[in-house]
gemmi code that builds the backbone of each chain (N, CA, C; Angstrom):
import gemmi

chains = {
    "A": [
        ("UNK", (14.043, 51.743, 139.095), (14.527, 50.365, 139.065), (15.077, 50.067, 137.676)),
        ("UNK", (16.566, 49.280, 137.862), (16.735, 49.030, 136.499), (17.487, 47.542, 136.449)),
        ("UNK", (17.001, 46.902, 135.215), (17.382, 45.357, 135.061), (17.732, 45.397, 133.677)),
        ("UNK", (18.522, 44.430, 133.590), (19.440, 43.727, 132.301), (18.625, 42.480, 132.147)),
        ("UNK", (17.982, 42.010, 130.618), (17.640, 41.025, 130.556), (17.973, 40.335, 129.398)),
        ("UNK", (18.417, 38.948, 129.317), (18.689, 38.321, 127.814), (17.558, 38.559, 127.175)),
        ("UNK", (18.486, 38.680, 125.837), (17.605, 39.098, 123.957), (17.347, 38.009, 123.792)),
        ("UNK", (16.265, 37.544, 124.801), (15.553, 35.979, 124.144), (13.842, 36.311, 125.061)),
        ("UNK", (13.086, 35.657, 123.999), (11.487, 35.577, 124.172), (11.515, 34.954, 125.980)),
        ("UNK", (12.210, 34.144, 126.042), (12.031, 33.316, 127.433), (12.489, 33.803, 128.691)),
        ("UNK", (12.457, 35.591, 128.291), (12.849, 36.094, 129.344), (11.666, 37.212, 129.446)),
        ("UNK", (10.575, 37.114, 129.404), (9.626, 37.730, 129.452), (8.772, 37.672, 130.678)),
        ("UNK", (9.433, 36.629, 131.073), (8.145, 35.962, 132.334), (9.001, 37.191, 133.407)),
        ("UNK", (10.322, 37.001, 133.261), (11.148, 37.814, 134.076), (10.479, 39.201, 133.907)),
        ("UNK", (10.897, 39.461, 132.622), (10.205, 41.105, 132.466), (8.852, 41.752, 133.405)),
        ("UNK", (7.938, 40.770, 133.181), (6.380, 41.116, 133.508), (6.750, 40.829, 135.063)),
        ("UNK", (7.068, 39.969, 135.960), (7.329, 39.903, 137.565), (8.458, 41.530, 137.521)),
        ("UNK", (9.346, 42.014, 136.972), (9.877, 43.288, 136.816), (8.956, 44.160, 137.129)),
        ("UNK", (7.908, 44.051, 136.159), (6.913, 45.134, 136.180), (5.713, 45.407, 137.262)),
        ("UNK", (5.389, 43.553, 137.519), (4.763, 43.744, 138.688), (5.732, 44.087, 139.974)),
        ("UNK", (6.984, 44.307, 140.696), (7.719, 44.617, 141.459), (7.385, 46.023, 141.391)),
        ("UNK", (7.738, 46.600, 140.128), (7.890, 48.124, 140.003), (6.670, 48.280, 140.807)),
        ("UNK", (5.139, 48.098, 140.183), (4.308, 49.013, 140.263), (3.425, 48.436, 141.830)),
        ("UNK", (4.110, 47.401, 142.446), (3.888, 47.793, 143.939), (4.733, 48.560, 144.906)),
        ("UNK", (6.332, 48.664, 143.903), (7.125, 49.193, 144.918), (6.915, 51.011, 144.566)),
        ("UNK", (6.223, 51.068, 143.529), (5.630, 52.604, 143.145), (4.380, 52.853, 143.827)),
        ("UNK", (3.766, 51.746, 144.180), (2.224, 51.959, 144.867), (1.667, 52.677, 143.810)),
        ("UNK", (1.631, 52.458, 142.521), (1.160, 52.856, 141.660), (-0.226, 51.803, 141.080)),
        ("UNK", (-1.797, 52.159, 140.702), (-2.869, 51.897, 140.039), (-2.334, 50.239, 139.441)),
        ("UNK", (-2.928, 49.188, 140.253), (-2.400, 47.839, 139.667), (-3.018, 47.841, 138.725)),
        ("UNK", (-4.018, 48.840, 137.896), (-4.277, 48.522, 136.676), (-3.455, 49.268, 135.607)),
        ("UNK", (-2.574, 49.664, 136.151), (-1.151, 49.863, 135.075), (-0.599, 49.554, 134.675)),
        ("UNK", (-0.343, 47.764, 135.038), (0.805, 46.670, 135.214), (0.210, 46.297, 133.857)),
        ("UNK", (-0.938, 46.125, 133.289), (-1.274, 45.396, 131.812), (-0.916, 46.467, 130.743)),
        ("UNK", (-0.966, 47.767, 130.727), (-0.496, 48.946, 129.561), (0.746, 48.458, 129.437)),
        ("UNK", (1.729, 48.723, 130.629), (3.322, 48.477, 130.808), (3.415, 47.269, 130.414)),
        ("UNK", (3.116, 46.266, 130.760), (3.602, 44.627, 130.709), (2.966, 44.455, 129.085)),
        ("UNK", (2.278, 44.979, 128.482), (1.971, 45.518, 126.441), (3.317, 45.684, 125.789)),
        ("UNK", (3.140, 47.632, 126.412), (4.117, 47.803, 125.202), (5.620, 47.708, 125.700)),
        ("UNK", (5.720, 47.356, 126.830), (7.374, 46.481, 127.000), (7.555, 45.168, 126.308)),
        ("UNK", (6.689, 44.443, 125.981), (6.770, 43.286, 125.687), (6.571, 43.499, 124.345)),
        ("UNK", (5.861, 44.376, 123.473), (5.581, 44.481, 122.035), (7.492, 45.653, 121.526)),
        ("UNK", (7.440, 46.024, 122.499), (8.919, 46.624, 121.969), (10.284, 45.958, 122.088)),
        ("UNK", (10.391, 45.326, 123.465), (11.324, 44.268, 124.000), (11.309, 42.824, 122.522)),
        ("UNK", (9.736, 42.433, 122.082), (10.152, 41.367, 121.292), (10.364, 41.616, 119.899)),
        ("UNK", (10.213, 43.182, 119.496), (10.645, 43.394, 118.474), (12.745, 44.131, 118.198)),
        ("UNK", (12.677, 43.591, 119.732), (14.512, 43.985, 119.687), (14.713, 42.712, 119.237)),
        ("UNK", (14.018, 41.474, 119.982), (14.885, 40.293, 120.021), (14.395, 39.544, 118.619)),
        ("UNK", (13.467, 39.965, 118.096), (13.303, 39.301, 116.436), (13.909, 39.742, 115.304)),
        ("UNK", (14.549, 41.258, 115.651), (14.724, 42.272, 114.092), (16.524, 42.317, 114.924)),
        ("UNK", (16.880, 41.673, 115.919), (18.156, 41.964, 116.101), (18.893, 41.078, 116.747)),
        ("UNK", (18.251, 40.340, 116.052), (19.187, 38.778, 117.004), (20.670, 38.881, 117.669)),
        ("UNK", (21.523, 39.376, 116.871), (23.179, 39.628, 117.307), (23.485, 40.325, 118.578)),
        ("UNK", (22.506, 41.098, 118.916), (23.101, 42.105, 119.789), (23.123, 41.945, 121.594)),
        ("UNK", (23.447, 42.508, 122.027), (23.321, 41.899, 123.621), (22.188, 41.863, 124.216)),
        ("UNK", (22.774, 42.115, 125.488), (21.358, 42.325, 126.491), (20.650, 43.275, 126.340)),
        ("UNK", (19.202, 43.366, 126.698), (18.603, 44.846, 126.658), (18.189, 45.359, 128.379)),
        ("UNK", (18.423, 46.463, 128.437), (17.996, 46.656, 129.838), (16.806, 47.669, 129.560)),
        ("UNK", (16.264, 47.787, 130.878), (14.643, 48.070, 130.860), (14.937, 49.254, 132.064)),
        ("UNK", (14.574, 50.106, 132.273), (14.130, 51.115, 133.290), (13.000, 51.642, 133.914)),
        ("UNK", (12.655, 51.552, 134.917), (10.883, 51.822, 135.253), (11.052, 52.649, 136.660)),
        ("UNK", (10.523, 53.975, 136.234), (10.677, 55.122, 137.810), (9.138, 55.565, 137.494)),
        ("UNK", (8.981, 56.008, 138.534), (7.913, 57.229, 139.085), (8.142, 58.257, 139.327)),
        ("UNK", (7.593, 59.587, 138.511), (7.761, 60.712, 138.721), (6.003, 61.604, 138.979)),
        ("UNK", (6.039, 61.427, 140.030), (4.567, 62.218, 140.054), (3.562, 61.121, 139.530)),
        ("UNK", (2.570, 61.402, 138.805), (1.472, 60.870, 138.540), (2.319, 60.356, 136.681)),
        ("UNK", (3.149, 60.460, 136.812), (3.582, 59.415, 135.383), (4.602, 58.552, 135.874)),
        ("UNK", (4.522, 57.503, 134.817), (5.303, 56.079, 134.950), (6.163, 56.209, 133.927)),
        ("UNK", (7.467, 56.187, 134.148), (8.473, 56.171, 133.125), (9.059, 54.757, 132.551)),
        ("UNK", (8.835, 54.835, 131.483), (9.743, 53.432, 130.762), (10.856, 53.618, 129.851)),
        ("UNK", (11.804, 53.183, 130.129), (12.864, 53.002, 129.003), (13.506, 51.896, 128.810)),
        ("UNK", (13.874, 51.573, 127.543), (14.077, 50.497, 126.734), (15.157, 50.582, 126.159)),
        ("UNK", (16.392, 50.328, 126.429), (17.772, 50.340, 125.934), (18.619, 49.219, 125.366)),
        ("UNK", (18.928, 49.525, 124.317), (19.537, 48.318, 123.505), (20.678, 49.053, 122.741)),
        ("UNK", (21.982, 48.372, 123.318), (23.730, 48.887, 122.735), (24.170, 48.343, 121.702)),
        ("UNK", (23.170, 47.529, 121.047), (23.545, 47.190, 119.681), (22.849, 46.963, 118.717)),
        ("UNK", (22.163, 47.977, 118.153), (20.861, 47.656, 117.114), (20.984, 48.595, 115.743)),
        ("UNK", (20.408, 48.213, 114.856), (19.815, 48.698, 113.752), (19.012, 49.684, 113.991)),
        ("UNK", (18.994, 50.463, 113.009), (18.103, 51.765, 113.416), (16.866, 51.302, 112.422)),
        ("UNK", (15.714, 51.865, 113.233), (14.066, 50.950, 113.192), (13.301, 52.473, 114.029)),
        ("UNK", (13.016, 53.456, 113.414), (12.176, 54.484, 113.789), (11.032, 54.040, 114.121)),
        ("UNK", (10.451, 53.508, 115.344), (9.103, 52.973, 115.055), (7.952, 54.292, 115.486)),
        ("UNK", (8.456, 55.715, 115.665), (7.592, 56.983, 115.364), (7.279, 56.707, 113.973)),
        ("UNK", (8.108, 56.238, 112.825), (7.699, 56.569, 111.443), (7.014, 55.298, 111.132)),
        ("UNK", (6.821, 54.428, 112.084), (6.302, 53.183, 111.285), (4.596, 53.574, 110.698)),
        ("UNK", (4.337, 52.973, 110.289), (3.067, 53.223, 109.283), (1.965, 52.103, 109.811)),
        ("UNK", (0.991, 52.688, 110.635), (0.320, 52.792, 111.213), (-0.935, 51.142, 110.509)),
        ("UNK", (-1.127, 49.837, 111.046), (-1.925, 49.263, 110.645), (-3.130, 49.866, 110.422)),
        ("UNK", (-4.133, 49.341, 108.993), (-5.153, 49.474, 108.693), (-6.470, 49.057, 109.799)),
        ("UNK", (-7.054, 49.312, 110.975), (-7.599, 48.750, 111.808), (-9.485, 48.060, 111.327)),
        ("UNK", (-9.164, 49.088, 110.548), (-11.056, 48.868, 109.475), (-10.731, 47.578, 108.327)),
        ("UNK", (-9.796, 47.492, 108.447), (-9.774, 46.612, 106.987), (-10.850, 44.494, 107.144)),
        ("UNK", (-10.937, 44.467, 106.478), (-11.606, 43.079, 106.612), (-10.971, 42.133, 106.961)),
        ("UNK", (-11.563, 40.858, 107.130), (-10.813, 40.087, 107.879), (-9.612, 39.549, 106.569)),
        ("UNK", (-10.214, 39.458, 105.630), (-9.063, 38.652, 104.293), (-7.816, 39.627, 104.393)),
        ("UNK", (-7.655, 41.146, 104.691), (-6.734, 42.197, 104.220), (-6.181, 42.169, 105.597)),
        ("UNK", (-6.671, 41.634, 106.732), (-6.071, 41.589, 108.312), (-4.479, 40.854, 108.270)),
        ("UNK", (-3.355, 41.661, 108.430), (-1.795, 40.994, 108.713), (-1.559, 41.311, 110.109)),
        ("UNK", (-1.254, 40.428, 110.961), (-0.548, 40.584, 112.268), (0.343, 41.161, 112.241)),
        ("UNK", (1.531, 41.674, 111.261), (2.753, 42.378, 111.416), (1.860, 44.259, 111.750)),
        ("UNK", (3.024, 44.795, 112.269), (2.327, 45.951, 112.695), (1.619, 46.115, 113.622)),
        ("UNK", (1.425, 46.053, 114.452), (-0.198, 45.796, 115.010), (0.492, 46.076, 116.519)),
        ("UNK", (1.727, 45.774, 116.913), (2.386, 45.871, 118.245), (2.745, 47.115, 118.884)),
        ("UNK", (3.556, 48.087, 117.911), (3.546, 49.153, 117.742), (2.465, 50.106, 117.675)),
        ("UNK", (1.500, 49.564, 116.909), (0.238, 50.731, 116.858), (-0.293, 50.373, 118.604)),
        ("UNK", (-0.472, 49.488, 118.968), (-0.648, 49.365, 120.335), (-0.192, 49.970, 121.362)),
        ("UNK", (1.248, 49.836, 121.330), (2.205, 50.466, 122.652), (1.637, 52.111, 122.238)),
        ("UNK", (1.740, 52.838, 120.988), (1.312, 53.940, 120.579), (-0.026, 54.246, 121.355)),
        ("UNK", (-0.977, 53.231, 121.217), (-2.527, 53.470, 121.896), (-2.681, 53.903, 122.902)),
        ("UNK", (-2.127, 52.722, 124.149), (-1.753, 52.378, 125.178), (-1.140, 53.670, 125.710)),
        ("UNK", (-0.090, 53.972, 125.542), (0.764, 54.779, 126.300), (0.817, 56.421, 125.657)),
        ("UNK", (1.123, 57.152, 126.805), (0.885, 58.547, 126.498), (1.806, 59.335, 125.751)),
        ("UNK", (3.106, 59.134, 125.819), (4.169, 59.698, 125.365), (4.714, 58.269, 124.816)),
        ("UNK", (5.524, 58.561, 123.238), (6.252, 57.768, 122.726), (7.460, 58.526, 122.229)),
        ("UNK", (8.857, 57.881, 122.714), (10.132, 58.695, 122.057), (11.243, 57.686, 121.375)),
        ("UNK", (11.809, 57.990, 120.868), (12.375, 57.607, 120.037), (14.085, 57.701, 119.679)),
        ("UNK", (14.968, 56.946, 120.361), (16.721, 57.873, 119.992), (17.281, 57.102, 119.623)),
        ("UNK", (18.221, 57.094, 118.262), (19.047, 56.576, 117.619), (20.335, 56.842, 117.488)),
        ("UNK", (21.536, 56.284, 118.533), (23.017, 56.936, 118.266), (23.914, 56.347, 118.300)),
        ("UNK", (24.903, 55.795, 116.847), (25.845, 55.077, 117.416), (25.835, 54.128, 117.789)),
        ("UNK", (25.057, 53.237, 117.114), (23.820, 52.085, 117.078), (23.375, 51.522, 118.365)),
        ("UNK", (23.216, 52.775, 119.229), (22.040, 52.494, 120.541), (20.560, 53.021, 120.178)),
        ("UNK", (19.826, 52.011, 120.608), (18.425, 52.785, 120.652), (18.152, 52.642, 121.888)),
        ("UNK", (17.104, 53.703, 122.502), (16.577, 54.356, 123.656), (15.150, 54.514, 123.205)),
        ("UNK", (14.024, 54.240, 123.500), (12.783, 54.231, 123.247), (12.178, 54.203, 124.918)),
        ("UNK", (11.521, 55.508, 125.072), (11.750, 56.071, 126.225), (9.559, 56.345, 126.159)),
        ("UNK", (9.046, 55.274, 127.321), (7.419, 55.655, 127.359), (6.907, 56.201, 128.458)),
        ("UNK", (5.882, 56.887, 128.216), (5.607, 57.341, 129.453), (3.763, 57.218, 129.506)),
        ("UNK", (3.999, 56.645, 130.679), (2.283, 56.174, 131.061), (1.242, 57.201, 132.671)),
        ("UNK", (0.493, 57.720, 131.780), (-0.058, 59.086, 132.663), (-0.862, 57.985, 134.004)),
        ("UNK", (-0.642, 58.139, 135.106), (-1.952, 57.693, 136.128), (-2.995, 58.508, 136.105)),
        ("UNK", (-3.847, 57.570, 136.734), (-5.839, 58.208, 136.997), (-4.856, 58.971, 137.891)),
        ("UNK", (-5.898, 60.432, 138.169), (-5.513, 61.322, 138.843), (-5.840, 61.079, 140.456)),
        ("UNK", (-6.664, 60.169, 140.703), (-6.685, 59.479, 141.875), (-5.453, 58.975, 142.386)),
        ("UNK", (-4.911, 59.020, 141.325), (-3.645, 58.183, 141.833), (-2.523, 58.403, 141.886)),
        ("UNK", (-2.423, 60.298, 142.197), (-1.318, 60.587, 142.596), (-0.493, 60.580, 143.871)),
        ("UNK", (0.786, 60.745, 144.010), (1.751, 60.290, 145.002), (1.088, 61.197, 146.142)),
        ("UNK", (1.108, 60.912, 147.091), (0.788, 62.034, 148.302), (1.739, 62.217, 148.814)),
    ],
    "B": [
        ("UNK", (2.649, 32.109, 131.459), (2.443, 30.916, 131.261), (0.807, 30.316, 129.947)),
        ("UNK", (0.595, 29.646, 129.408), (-0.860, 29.854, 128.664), (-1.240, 28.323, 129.158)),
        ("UNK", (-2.682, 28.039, 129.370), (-3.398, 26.633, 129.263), (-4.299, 27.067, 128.279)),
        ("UNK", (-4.123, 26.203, 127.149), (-5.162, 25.885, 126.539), (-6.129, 24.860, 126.491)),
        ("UNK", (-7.261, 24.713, 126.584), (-7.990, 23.636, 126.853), (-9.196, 23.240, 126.267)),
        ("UNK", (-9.306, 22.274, 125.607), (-10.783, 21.996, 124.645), (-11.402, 21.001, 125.588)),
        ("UNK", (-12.353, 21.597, 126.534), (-13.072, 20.370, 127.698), (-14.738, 19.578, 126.759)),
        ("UNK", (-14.703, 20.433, 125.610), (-15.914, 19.793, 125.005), (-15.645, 20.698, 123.546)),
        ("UNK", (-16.471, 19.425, 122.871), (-16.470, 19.937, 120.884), (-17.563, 20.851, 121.449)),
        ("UNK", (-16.633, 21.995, 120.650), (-16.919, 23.497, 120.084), (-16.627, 24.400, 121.601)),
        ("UNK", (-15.551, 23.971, 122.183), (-15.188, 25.145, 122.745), (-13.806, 25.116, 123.842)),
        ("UNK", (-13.449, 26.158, 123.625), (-12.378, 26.155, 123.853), (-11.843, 27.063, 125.090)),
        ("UNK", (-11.154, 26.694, 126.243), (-10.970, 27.363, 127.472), (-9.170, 28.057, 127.414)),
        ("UNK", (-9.496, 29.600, 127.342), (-7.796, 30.026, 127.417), (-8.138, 30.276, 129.352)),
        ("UNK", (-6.254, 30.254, 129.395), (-6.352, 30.701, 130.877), (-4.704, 31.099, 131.142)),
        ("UNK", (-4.263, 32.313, 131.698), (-3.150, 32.891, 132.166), (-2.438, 33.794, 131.128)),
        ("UNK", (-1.500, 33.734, 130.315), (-0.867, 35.019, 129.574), (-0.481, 34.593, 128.377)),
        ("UNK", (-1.340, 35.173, 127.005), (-0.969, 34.860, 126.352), (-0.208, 35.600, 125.325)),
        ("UNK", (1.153, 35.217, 125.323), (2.025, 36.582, 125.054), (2.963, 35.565, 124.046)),
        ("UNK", (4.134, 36.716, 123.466), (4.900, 36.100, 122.462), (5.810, 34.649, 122.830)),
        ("UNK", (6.151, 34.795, 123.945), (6.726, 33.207, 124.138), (5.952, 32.139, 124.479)),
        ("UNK", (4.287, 32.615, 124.001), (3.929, 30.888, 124.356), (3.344, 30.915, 122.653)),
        ("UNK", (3.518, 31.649, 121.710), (2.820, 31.462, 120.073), (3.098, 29.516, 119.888)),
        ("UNK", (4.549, 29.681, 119.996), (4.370, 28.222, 119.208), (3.795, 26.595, 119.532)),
        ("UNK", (3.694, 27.017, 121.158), (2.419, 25.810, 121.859), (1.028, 26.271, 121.477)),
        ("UNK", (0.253, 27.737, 121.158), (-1.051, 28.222, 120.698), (-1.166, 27.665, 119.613)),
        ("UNK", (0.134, 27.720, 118.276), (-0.558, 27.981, 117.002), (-0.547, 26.357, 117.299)),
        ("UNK", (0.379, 25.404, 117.601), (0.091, 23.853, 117.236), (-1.235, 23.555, 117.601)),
        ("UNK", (-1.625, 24.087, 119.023), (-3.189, 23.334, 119.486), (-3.987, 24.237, 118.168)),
        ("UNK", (-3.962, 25.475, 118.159), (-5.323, 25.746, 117.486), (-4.843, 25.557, 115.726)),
        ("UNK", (-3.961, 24.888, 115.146), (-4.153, 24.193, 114.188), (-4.806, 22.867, 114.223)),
        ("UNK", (-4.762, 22.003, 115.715), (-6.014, 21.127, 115.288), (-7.333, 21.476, 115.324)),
        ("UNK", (-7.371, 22.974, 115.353), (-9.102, 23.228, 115.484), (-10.042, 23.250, 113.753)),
        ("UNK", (-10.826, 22.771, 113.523), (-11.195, 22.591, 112.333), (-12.805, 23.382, 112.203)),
        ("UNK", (-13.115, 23.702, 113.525), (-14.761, 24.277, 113.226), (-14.729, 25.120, 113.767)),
        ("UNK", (-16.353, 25.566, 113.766), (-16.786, 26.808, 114.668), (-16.242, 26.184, 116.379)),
        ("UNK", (-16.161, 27.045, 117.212), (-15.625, 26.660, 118.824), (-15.729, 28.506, 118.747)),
        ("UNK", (-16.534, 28.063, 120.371), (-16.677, 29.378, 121.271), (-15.106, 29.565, 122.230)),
        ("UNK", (-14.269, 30.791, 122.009), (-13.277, 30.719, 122.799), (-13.445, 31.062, 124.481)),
        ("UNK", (-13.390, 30.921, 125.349), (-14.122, 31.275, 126.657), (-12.168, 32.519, 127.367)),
        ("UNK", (-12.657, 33.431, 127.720), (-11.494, 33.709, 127.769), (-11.307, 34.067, 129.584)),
        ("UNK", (-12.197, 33.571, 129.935), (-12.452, 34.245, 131.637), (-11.198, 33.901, 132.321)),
        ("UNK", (-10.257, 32.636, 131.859), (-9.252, 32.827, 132.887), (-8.086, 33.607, 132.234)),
        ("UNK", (-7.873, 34.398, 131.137), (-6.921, 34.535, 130.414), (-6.688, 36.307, 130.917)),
        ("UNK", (-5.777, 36.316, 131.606), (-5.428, 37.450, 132.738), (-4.429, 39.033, 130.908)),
        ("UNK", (-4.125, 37.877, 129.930), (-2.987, 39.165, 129.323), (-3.203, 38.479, 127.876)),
        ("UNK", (-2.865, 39.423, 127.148), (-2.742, 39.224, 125.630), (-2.191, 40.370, 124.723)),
        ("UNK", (-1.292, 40.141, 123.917), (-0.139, 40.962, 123.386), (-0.895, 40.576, 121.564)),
        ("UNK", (0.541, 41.122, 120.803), (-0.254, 41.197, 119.451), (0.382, 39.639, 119.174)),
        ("UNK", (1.323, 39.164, 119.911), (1.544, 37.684, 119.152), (0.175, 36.804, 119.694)),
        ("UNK", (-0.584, 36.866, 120.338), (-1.363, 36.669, 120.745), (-2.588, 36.368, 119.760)),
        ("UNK", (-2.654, 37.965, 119.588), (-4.262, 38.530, 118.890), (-3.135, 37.517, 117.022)),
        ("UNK", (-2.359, 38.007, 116.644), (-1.754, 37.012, 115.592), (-2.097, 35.443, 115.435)),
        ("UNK", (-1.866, 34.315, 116.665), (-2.173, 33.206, 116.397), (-4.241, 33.166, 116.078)),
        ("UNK", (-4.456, 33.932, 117.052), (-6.107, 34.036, 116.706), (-6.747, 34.421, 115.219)),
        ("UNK", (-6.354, 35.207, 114.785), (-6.311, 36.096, 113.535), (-6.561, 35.200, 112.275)),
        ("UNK", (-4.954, 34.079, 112.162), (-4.911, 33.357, 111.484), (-5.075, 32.408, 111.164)),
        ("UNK", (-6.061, 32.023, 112.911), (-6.734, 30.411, 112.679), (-8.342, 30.874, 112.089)),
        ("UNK", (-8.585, 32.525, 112.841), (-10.282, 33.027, 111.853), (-10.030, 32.926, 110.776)),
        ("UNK", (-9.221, 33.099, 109.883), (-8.667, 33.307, 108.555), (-8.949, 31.722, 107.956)),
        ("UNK", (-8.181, 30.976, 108.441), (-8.517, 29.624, 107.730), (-9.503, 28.861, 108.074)),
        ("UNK", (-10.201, 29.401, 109.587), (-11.755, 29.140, 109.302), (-12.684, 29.675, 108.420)),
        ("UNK", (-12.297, 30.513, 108.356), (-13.497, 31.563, 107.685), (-13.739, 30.872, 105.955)),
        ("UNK", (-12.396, 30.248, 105.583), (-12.350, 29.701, 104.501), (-13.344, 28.494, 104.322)),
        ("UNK", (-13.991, 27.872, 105.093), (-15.098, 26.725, 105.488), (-16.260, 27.230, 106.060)),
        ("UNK", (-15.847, 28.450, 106.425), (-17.499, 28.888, 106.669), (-17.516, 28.885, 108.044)),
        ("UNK", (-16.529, 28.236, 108.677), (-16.462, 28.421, 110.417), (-16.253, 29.564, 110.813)),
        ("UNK", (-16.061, 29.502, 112.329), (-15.349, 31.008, 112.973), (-15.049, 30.618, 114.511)),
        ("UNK", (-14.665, 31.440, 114.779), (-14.338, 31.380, 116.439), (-14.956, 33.137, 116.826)),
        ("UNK", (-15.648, 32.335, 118.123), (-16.274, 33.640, 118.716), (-16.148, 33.389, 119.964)),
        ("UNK", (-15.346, 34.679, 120.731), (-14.643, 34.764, 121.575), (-15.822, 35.844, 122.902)),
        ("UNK", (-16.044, 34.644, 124.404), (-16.542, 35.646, 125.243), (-15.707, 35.545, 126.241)),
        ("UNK", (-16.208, 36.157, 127.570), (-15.880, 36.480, 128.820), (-14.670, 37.367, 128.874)),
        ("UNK", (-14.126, 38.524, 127.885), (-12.925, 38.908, 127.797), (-12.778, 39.825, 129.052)),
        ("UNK", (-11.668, 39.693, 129.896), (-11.613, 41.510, 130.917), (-11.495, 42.290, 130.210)),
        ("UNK", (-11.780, 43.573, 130.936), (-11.840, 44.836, 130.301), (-10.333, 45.261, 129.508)),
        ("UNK", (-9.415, 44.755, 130.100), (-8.035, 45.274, 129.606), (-7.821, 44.094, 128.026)),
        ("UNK", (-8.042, 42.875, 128.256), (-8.026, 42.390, 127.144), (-8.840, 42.971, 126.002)),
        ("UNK", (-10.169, 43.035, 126.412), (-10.500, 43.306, 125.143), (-10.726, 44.911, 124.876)),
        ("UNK", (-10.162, 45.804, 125.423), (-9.776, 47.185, 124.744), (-8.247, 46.607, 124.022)),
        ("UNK", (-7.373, 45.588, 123.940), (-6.733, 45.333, 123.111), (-7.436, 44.811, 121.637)),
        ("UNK", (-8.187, 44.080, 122.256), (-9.321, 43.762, 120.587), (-9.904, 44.900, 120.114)),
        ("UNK", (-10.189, 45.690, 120.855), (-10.660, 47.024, 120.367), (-9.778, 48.075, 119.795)),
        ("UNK", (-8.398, 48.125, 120.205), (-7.454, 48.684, 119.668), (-7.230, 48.068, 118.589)),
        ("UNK", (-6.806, 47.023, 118.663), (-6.432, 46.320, 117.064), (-7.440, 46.466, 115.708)),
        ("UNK", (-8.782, 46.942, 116.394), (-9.809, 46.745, 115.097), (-10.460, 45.167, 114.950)),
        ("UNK", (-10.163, 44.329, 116.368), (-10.145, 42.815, 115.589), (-11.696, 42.810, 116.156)),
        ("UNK", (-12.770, 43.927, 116.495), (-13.930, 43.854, 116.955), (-14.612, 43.380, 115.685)),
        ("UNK", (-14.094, 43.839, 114.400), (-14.715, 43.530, 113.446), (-14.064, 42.477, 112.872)),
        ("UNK", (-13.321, 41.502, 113.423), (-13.006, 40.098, 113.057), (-13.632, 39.262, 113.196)),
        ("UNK", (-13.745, 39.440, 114.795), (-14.136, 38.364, 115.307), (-15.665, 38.738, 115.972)),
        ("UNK", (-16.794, 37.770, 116.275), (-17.443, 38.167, 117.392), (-17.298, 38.295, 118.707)),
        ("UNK", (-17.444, 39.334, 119.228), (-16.683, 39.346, 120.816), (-18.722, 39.511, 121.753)),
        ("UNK", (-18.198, 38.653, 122.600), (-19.706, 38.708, 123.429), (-19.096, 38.958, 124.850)),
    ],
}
model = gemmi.Model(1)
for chain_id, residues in chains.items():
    chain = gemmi.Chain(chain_id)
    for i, (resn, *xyz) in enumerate(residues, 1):
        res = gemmi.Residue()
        res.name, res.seqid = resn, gemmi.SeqId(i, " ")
        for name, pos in zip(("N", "CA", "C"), xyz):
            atom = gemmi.Atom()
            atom.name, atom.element = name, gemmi.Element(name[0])
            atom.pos, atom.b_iso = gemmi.Position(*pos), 0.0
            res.add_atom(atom)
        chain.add_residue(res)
    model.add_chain(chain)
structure = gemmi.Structure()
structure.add_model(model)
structure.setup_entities()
């Protein structure tokens, strides 16, 4: 399944009903829909804060076997490696605690595979989320 | 969508998704919060890092008075996000 959605926060509600569509029309573990509906939303709102100018972003969500594929495409961005981003302090105290960061180390947590493509100022940030093994396709 | 709701002093009821497009209705209510308040989170189905952010920084300027916010009833998926973030040692989670 694939959708085009405006580079604005107020299109999120859209995103997450996206995600819940996908993962009944995948018959995929409804406790998958909160990992996915994370780090789409922690990656999706860091297109639309660090790149205001650029267009729409479209979203991709298939099933292949017992993994859930995500991709995240945006045709007009700044290049933002978030493989190299630098990892929040999670031990630190509450005075040294910054909310920046913290979205990324998540989707990272969360999800099994993280990728990363920069070309020609498209980025492609491509996730992949493993199912319980119960919960493969028959 | 988010409801926030203070049905009695010292505590506070979240309920539905609290994600980056509802921060700027969160941070206004929980800037009028001034004390300790138990957060109750049983109806609150989602939570992202703009989320765990407005929380963060109202412990922060409690903590400066000696207050806090201590947060129960979390689902399991929410609070392995508190657990991912490290914010186990922020906040009290019951």
């Amino acid at each position: 399944m694939e959708r085009r959605f405006d580079r604005a926060l107020s299109s999120l509600e859209q995103v997450f009903a996206f995600v819940e569509t996908f993962i009944t029309t995948a018959q995929a573990d409804p406790g998958a829909a909160f990992p996915l509906n994370l780090a789409i939303e922690e990656l999706f709102v860091n297109m639309v804060n660090y790149n205001a100018g650029g267009g729409d972003i479209d979203i991709t969500l298939e099933r292949e076997r017992n993994k859930l594929l995500v991709t995240l495409h945006d045709s007009d961005s700044e290049q933002y490696d978030i493989l190299r981003h630098n990892a929040p302090d999670v031990h630190a105290t509450l005075e040294d605690r910054e909310p920046g960061g913290l979205g990324i180390h998540l989707v990272k947590s969360l999800m099994d595979e993280v990728y990363y493509e920069y070309r020609d100022r498209q980025t492609t940030i491509r996730l992949v989320k493993m199912l319980p093994p119960n919960d493969a396709e028959s | 969508m988010l409801n926030l709701e203070q049905p009695e002093a010292g505590r506070i009821h979240l309920a539905g998704r609290f994600d980056a497009a509802q921060v700027q209705k969160a941070e206004a209510f929980f800037h009028s919060i001034q004390s300790s308040c138990v957060v109750d989170f049983e109806g609150l189905d989602y939570i992202s890092s703009a989320g765990l952010g407005v929380l963060l920084g109202t412990q922060k300027r409690l903590m400066q008075t000696g207050e806090a916010l201590k947060l129960v009833n979390l689902n399991p998926h929410v609070k392995n996000v508190f657990l991912y973030a490290g914010f186990d040692r922020v906040f009290v989670i019951e």
